[in-house]
N, CA and C atoms as an extended XYZ file, in Angstrom:
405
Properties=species:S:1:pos:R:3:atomname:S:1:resname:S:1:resid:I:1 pbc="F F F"
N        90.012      120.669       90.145 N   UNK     1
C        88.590      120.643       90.441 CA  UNK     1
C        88.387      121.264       91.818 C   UNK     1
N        87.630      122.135       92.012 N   UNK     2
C        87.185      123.204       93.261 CA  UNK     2
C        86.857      121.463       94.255 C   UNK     2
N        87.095      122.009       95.558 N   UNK     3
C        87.131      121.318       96.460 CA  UNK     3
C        85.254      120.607       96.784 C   UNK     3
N        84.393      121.702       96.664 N   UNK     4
C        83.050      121.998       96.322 CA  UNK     4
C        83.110      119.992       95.924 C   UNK     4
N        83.252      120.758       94.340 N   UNK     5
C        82.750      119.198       93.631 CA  UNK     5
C        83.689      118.340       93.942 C   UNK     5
N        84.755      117.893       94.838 N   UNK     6
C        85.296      116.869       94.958 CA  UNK     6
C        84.608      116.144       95.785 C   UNK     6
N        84.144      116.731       96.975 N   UNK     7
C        83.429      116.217       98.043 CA  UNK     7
C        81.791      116.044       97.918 C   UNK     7
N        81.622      116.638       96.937 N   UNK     8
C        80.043      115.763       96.634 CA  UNK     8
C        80.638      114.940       95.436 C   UNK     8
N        81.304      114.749       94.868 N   UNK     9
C        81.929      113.190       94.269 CA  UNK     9
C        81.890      112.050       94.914 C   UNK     9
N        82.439      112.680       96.260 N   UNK    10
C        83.095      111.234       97.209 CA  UNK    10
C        81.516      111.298       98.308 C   UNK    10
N        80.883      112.220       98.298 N   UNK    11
C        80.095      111.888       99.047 CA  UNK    11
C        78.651      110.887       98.096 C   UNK    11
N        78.682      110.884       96.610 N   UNK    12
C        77.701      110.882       95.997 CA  UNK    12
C        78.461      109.078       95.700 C   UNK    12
N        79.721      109.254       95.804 N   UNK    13
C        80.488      107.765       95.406 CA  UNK    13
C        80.089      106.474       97.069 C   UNK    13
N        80.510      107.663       98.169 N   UNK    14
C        79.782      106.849       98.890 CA  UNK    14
C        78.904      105.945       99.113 C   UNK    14
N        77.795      107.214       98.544 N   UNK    15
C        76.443      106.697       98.652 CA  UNK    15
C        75.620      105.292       98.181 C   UNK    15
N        76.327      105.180       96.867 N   UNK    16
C        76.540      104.324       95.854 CA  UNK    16
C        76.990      103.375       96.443 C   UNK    16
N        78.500      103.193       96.876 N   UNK    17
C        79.121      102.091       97.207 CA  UNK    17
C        78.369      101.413       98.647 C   UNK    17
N        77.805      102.232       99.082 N   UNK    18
C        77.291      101.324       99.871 CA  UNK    18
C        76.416      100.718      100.086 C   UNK    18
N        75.364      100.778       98.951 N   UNK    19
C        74.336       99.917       98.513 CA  UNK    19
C        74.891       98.670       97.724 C   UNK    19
N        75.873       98.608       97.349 N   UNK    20
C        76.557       97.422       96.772 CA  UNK    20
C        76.869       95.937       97.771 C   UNK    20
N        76.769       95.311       97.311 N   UNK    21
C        77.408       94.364       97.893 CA  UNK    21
C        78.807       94.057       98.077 C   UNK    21
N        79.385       93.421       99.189 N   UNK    22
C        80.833       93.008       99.256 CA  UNK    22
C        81.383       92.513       97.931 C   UNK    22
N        81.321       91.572       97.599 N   UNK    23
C        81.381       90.878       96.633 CA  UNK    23
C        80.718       91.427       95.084 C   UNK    23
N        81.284       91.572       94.145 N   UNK    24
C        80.499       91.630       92.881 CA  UNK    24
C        80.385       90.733       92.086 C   UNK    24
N        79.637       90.102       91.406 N   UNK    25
C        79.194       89.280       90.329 CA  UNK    25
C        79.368       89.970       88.923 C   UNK    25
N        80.242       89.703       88.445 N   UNK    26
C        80.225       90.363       86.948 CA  UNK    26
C        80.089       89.383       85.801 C   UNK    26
N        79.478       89.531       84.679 N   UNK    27
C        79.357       88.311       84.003 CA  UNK    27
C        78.672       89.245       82.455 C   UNK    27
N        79.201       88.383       81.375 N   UNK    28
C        79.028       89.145       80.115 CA  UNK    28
C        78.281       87.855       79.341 C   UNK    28
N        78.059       88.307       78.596 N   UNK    29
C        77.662       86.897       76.634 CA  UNK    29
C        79.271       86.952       76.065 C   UNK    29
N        79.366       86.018       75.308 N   UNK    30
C        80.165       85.724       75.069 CA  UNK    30
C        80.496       86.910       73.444 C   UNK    30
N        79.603       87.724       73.109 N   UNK    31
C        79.895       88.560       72.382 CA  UNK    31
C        80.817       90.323       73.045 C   UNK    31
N        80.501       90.140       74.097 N   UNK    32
C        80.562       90.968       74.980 CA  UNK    32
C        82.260       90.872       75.375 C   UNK    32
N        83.004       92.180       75.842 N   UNK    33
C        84.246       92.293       76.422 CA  UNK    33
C        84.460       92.814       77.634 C   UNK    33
N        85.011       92.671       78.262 N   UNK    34
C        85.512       93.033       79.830 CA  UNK    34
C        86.892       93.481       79.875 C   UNK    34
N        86.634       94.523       80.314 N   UNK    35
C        88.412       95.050       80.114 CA  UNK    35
C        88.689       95.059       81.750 C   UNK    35
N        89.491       94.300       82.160 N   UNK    36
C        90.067       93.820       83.675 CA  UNK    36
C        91.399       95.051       83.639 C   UNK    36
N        91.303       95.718       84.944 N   UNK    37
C        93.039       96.726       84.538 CA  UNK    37
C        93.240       97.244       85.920 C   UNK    37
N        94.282       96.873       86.515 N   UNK    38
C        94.884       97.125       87.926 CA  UNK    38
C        96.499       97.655       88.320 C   UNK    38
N        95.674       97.901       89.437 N   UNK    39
C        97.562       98.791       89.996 CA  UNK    39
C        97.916       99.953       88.991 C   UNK    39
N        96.672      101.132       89.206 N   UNK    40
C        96.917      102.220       88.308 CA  UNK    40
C        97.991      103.115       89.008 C   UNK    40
N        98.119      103.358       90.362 N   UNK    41
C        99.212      103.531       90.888 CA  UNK    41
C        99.218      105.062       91.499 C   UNK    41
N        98.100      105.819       90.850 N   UNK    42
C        98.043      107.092       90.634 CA  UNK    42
C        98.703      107.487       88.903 C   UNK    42
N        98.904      106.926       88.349 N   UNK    43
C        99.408      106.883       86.774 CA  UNK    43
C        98.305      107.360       85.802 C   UNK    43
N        97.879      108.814       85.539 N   UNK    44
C        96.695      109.398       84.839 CA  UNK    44
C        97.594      108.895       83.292 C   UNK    44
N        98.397      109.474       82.761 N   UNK    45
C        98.571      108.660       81.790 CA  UNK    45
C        98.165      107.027       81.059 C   UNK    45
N        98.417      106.190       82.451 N   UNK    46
C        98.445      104.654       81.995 CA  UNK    46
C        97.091      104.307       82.304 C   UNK    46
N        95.800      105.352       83.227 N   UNK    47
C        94.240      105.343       82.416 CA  UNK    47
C        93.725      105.826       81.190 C   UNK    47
N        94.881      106.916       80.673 N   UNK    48
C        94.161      108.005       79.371 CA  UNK    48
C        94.467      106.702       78.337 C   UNK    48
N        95.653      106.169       78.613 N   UNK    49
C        96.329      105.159       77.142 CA  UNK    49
C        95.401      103.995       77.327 C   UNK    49
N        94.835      103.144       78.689 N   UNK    50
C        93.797      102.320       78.842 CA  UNK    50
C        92.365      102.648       77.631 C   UNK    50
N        92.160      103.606       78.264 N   UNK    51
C        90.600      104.277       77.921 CA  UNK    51
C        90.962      104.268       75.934 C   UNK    51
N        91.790      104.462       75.514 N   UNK    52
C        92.657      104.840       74.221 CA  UNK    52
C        92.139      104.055       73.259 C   UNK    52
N        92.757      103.004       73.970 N   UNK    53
C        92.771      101.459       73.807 CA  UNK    53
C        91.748      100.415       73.453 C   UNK    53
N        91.207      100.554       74.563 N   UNK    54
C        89.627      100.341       74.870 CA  UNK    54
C        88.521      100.753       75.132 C   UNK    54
N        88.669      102.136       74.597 N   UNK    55
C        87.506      102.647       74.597 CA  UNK    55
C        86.624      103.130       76.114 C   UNK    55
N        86.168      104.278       76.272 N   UNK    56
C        85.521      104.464       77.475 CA  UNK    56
C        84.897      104.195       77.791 C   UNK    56
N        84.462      104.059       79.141 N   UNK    57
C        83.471      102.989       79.987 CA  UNK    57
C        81.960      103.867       78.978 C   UNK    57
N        81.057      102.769       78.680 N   UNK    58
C        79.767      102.894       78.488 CA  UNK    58
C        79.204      101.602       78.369 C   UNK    58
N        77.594      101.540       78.132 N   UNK    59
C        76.463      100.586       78.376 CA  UNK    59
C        77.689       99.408       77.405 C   UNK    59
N        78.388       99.528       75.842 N   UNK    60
C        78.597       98.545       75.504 CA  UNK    60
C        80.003       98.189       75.826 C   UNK    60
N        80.735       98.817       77.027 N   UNK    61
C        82.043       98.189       77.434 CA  UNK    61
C        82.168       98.429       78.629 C   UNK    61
N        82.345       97.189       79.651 N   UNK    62
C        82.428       96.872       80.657 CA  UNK    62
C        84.144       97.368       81.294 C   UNK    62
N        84.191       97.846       82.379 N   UNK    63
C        85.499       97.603       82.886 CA  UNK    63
C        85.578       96.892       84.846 C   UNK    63
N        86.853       96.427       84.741 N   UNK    64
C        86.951       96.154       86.182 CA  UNK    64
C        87.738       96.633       86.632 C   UNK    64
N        88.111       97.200       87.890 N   UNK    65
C        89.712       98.425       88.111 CA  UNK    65
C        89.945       97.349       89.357 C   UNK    65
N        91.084       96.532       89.710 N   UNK    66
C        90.989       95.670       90.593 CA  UNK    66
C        92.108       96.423       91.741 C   UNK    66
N        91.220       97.724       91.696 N   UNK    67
C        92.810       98.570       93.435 CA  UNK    67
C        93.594       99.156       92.860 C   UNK    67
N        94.155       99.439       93.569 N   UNK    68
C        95.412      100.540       94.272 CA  UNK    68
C        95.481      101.379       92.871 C   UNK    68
N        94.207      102.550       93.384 N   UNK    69
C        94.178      103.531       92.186 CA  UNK    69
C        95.318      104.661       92.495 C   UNK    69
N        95.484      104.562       93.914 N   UNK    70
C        96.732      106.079       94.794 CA  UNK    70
C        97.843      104.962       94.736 C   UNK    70
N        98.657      106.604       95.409 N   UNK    71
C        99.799      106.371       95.826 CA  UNK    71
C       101.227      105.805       94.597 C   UNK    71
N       102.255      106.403       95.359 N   UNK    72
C       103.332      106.418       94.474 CA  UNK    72
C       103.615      107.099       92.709 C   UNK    72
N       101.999      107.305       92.178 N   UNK    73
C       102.203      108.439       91.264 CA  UNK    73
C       101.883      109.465       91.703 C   UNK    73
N       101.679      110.659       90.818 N   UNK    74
C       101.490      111.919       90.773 CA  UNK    74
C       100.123      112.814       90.817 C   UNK    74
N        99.118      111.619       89.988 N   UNK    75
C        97.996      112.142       89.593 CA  UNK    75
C        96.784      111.146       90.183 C   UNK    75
N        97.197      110.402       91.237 N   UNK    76
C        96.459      109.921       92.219 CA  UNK    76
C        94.559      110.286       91.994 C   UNK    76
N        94.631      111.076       92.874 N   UNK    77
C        93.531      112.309       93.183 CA  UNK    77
C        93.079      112.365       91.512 C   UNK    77
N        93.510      112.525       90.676 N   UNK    78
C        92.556      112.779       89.189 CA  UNK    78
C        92.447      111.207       88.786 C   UNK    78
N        93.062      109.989       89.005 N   UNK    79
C        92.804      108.761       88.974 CA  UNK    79
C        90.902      108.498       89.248 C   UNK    79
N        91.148      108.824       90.912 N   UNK    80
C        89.847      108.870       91.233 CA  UNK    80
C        88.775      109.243       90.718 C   UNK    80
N        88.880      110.795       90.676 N   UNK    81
C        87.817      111.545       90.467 CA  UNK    81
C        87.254      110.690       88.838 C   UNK    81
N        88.304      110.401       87.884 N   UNK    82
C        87.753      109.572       87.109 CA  UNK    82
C        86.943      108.712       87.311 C   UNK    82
N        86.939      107.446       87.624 N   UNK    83
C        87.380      106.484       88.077 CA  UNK    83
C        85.830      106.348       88.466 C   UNK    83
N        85.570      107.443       89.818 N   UNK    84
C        84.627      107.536       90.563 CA  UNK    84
C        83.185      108.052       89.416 C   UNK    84
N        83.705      109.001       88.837 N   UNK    85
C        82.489      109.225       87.710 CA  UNK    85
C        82.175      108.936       87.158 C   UNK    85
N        82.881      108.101       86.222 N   UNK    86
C        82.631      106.753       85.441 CA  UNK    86
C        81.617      105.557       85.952 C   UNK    86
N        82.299      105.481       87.469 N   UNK    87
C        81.281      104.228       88.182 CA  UNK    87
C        80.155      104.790       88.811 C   UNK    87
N        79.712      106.624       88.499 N   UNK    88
C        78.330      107.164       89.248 CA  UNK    88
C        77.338      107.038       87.553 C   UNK    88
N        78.661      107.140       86.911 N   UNK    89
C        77.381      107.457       85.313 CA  UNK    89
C        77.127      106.041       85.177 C   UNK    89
N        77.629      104.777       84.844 N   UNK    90
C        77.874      103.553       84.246 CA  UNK    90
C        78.150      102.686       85.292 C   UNK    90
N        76.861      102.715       86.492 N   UNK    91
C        77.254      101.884       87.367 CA  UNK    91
C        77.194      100.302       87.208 C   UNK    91
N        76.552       99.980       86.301 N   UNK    92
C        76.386       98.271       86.070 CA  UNK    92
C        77.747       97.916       84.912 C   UNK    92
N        78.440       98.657       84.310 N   UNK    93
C        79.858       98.800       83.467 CA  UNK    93
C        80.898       98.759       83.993 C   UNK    93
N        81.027       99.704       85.148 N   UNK    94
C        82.137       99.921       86.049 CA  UNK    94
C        82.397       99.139       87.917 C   UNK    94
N        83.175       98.601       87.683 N   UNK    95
C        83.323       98.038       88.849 CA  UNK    95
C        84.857       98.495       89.328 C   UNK    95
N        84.647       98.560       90.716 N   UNK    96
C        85.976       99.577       91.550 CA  UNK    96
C        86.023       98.288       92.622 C   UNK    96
N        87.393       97.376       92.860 N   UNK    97
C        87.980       96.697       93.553 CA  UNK    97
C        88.602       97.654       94.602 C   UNK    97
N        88.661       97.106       95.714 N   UNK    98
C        89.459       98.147       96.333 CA  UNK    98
C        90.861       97.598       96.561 C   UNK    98
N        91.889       98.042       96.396 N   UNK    99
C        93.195       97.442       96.427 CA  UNK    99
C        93.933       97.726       98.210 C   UNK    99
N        95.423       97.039       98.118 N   UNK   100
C        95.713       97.676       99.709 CA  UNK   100
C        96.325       98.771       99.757 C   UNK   100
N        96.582       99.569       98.781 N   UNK   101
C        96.590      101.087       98.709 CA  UNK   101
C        95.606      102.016       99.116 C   UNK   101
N        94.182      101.247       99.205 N   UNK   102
C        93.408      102.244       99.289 CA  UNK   102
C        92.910      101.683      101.037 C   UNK   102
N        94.163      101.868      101.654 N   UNK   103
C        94.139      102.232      102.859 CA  UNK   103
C        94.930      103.158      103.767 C   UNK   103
N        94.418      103.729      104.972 N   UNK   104
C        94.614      105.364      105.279 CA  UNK   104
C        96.186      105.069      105.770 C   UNK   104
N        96.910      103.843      106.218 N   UNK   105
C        98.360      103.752      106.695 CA  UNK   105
C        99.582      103.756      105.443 C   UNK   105
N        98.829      102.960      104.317 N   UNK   106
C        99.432      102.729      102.955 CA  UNK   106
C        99.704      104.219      102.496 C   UNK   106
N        98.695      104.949      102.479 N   UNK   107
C        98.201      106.530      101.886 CA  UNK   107
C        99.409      107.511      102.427 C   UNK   107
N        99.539      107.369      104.150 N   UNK   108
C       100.563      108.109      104.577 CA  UNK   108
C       101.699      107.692      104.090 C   UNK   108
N       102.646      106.690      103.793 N   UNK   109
C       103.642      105.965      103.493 CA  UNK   109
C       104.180      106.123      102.421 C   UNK   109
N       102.932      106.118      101.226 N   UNK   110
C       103.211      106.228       99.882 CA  UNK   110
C       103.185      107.489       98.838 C   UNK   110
N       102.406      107.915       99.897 N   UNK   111
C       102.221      109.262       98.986 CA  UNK   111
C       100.796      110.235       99.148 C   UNK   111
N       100.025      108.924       98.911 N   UNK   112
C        98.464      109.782       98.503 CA  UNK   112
C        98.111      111.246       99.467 C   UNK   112
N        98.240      110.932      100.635 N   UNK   113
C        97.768      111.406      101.719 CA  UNK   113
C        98.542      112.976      101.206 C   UNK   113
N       100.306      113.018      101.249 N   UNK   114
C       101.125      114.413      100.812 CA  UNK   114
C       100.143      115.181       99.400 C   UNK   114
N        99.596      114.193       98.381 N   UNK   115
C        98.920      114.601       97.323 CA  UNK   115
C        98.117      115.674       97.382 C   UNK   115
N        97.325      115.015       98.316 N   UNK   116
C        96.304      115.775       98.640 CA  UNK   116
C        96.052      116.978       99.401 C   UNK   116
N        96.853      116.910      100.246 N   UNK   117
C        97.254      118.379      101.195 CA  UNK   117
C        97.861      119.106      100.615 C   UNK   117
N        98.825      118.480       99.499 N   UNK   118
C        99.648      119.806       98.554 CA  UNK   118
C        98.665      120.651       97.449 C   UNK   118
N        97.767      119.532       96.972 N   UNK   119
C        96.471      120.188       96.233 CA  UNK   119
C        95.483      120.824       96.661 C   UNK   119
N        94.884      120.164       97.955 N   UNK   120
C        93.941      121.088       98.687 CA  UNK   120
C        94.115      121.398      100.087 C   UNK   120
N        95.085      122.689       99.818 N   UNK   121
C        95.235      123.157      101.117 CA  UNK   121
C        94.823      123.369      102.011 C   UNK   121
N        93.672      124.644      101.770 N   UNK   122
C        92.456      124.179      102.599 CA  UNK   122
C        91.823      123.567      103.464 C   UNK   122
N        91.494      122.729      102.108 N   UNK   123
C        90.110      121.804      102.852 CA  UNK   123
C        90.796      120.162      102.174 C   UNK   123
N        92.040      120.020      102.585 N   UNK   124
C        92.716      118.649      102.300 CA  UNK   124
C        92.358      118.154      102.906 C   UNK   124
N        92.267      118.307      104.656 N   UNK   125
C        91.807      116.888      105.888 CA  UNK   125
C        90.443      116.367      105.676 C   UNK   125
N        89.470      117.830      105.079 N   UNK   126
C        88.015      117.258      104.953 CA  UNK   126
C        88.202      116.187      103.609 C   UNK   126
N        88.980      116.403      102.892 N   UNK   127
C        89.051      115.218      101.350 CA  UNK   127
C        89.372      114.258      101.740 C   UNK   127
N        90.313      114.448      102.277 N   UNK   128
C        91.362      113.086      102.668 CA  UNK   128
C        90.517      112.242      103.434 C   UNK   128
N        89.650      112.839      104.830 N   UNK   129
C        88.891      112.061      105.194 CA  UNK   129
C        88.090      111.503      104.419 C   UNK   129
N        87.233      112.105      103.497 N   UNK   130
C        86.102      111.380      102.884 CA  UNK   130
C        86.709      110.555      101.929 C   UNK   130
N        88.083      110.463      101.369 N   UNK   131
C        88.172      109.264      100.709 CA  UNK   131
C        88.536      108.332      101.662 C   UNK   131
N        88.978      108.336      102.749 N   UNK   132
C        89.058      107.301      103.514 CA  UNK   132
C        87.824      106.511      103.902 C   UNK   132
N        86.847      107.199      104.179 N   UNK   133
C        85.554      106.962      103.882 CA  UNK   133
C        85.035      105.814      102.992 C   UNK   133
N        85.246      106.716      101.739 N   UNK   134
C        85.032      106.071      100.538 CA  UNK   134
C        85.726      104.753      100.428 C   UNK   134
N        87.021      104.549      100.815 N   UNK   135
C        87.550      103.439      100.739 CA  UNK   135
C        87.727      102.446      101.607 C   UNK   135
């Protein structure tokens, strides 16, 4: 994805997240399902087989992502960008926990941070910052 639309992602995910509250309240009918799913790791596979499974986020299926979407996999950075669009289209469906991966010391350590500079050469520090941002 051109660098362009990554950063009005994270700037448009921002925007969003910060009208939210700390805390979320999530709550269904008892006809209703909640698919709870954490420590994606950067693992685009173990969201495609999620989504598979259970079906993609819309008005009639709720999800909760409880953190650490980076680091230590491969596909980190496309974790997100999911992740993040899902919770701009289906914001009352999608809820984004933030895990302790999705912090900027964890990021250098583990991986995320190399991800991203190897993908966007460029304009990696301007990404990297704004997901730090974001997170």
């Amino acid at each position: 994805l051109h660098a362009r639309y990554v950063l009005n992602l994270l700037h448009e995910t921002r925007k969003h997240l910060k009208q939210l509250p700390n805390i979320s309240h999530v709550s269904t009918c008892y006809s209703e399902e909640v698919t709870v799913c954490g420590d994606l790791h950067g693992q685009l596979d173990d969201l495609f087989l999620i989504f598979y499974k259970n079906g993609l986020p819309s008005p009639s299926k709720s999800y909760v992502f409880n953190g650490d979407f980076v680091d230590r996999g491969k596909q980190s950075l496309e974790v997100l960008v999911i992740l993040f669009t899902f919770l701009l289209i289906y914001p009352k469906e999608v809820h984004l926990n933030r895990g302790n991966h999705e912090d900027h010391m964890v990021n250098l350590r583990y991986g995320f941070t190399k991800e991203v500079m190897q993908k966007y050469q460029v304009h990696g520090k301007k990404i990297l910052k704004m997901f730090q941002n974001v997170f």
